[in-house]
Structures are given as structure tokens and as C-alpha cells.
N, C-alpha and C positions, 0 to 999 in steps of 0.2 A: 744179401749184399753181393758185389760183384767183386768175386773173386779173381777176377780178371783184370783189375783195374791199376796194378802196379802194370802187368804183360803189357796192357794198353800205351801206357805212359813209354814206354820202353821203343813197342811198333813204330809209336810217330816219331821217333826218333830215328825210326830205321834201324833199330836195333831188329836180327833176324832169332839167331839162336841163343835164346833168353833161359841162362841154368836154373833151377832153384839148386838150393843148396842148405837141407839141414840136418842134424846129428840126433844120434839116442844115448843114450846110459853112461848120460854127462856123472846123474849120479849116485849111480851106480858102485858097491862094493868088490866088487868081480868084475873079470872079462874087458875084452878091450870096449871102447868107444867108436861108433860105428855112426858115419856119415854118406849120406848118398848127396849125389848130384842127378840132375834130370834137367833135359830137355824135350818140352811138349812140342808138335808140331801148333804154328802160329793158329791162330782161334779156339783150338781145340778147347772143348767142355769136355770133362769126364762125372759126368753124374754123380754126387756124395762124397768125391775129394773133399777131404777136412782133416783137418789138425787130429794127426796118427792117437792123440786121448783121450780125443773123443769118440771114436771109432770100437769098435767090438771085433776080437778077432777074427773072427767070421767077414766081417766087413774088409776090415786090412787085407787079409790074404784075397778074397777077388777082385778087390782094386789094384790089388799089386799084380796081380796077374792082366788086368787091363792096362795098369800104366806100363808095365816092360813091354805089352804086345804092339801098345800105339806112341807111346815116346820115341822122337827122331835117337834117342843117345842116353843112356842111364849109365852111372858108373856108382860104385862103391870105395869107399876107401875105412881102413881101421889101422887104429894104435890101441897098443897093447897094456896091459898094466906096470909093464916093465917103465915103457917110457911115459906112459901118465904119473908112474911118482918122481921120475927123473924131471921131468919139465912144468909140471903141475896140468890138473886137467882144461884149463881155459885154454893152454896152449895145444895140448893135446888134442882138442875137440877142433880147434882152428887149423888142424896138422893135416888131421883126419879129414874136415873139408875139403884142405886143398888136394889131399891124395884123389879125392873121390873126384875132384874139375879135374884135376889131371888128367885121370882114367878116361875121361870121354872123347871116343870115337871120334866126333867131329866137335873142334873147338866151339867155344859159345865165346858170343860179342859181349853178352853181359849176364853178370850175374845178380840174381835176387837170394838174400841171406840172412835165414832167420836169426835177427838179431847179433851179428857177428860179422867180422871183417875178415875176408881169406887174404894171404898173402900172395897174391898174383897180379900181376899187372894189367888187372884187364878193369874196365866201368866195374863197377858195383853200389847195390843199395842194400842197406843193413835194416831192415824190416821189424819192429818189434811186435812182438805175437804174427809173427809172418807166415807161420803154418795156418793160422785162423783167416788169414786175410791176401793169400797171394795160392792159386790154386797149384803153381809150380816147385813151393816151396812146399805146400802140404804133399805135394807128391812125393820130395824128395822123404818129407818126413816116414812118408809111407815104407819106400822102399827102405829106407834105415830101420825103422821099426822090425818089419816084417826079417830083414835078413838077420837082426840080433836074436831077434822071439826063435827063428829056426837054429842058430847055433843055441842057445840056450836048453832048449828041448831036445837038440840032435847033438853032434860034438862034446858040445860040454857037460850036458847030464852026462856022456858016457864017461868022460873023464872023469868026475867027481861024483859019482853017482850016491855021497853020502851027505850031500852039502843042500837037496831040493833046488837045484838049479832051474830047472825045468818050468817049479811053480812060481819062485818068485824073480826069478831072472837076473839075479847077482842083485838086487836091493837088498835094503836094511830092513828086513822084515823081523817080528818075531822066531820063525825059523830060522831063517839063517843065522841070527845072531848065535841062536842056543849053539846050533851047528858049529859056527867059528866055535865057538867057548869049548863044545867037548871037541875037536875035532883039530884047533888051529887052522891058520891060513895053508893056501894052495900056492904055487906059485903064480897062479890067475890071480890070486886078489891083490888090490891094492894094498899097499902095505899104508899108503900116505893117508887114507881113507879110514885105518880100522880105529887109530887114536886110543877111548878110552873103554872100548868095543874087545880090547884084547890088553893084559897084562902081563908081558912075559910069560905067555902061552906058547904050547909046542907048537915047531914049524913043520912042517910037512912038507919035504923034496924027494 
């Protein structure tokens, strides 16, 4: 399929600087929610860009290393657990996008976004499975993936280093759960997320 074919649509409009824009660890028990933005220069192919789950880590990390080298503009944006239970994560992850359009370097005329609306005033098209079908948006997925999987294994293993942060990445794995159970929540986790995962368990601060 032509991954290209929302970018296209966008071209003949004269649309120039075309973001993708999508999010990781919507759901996720831990850690904040992590959104990239990207801007590819126009035609551009990047060989195996696809939707960051279907990807092998191996694959993530040298694509990402190709998308930050040949993208006109990438930006990151994150919210934390704190305000993912304050505002709920639909809004937090739409927060999170718009941080990461913010962050870029040279503004974009329009943005492509997986399945989601940012709140900026600029075109947008809300793509569903848009990481599967717009190569700009599987970018961003990329870069979002890739910089959560590195705080996960880096940062935040070392903060918690009794929680197995590293291997399951703040999800609702069998390990973690046990982990919360002996261990209670971090001030990283979600509190709005743990429900019936935790019962008047110790806190940890």
C-alpha cells in the first residue's frame, strides 16, 4: 500500500510542512505518555517505516536513527502520571501531542494524527490506524516509541529498579502487577489506572 497517500492528498493542496503526530503508553500503568511530532521532507520514502508494533526493537531504534537524521523538524512532548490522573489519559495523550507540534522547529501547515484531534489551530486529519497507513505518522510513532522504550530501560529502571521497568515498560504485565502487590505504587504510577490491581496497599514516597 502507499503510505504516502494521505502526504499526497495534503501536496496538492499545497500543503508544505505535513506533521505526523502520534503517542505511546496511552496504556500504560507507569510513567508519563510520550508523543512525537515529525516532519518528513516532501516525497521522502524511508524504507520499513510502519506502525512502531509491528516493528522489533532492533528495527525501531535504526529507523529512528534515520528518521531524526532525515526529518526537516521532530519534536517530543510528555505528561506525566501526575496529570494523566488529574485530567484522564484521552486528554493527556491529546496534551502530549500538542506539546510535541509545539516543540517543532519550523511550524507545519498541516497535521496528520493518528486517530486523534490536537488542539491547535492549524488543518488537521485524524487518521484511524494512521501509524499503518500514513508513513509520517508511523514516524512519529517511531520516534515516540523508541524515546519511551529508552526512558524505560534508562531513567526509570534506575529509579525503580525493583518494579522490572526495563522489561515490561510500565504495562500490566504479570510482573508488575506482583511487583505493585509486594511493593505498592511509585509516585510514577498511575494512581487512576491501578483500581482493583491495588487495595489499600503501601504507598511509596
Amino acid at each position: 500500500m502507499d503510505m504516502l497517500i494521505y502526504e499526497k492528498g495534503c501536496w496538492e493542496q499545497d500543503y508544505r510542512r505535513i506533521a505526523g503526530v502520534d503517542e505511546v503508553g496511552r496504556g500504560c500503568l507507569f510513567g508519563d505518555v510520550v508523543a512525537a511530532a515529525v516532519i518528513l521532507p516532501e516525497g521522502l520514502i524511508i524504507e520499513g517505516v510502519d506502525d512502531s508494533k509491528k516493528l522489533t526493537a532492533k528495527k525501531r531504534e535504526m529507523l529512528f536513527e534515520l528518521i531524526m537524521d532525515q526529518a526537516l523538524a521532530v519534536s517530543v512532548g510528555h505528561v506525566d502520571s501526575a496529570v494523566i490522573d488529574e485530567i484522564n489519559i484521552k486528554q493527556a495523550s491529546r496534551l502530549a501531542m500538542k506539546k510535541a507540534v509545539e516543540g517543532l522547529e519550523c511550524p507545519p501547515d498541516y497535521m496528520l494524527i493518528d486517530a486523534e484531534k490536537v488542539d491547535l489551530p492549524l488543518p488537521q486529519q485524524a487518521i484511524i490506524k494512521g501509524d499503518a497507513n500514513s508513513q509520517s505518522i508511523a514516524a512519529a510513532s517511531i520516534v515516540a516509541k523508541v524515546t519511551r522504550d529508552r526512558l524505560c530501560e534508562g531513567l526509570w529502571e534506575e529509579l525503580y529498579p525493583d518494579y522490572g521497568i526495563k522489561i515490561h515498560k510500565g504495562y500490566a504485565t504479570k510482573l508488575h502487577r506482583e511487583q505493585l502487590l509486594a511493593l505498592g505504587p511509585t509516585p510514577m504510577h498511575r494512581r487512576s489506572f491501578l483500581g482493583k490491581i491495588l487495595s489499600d496497599e503501601p504507598v511509596l514516597f
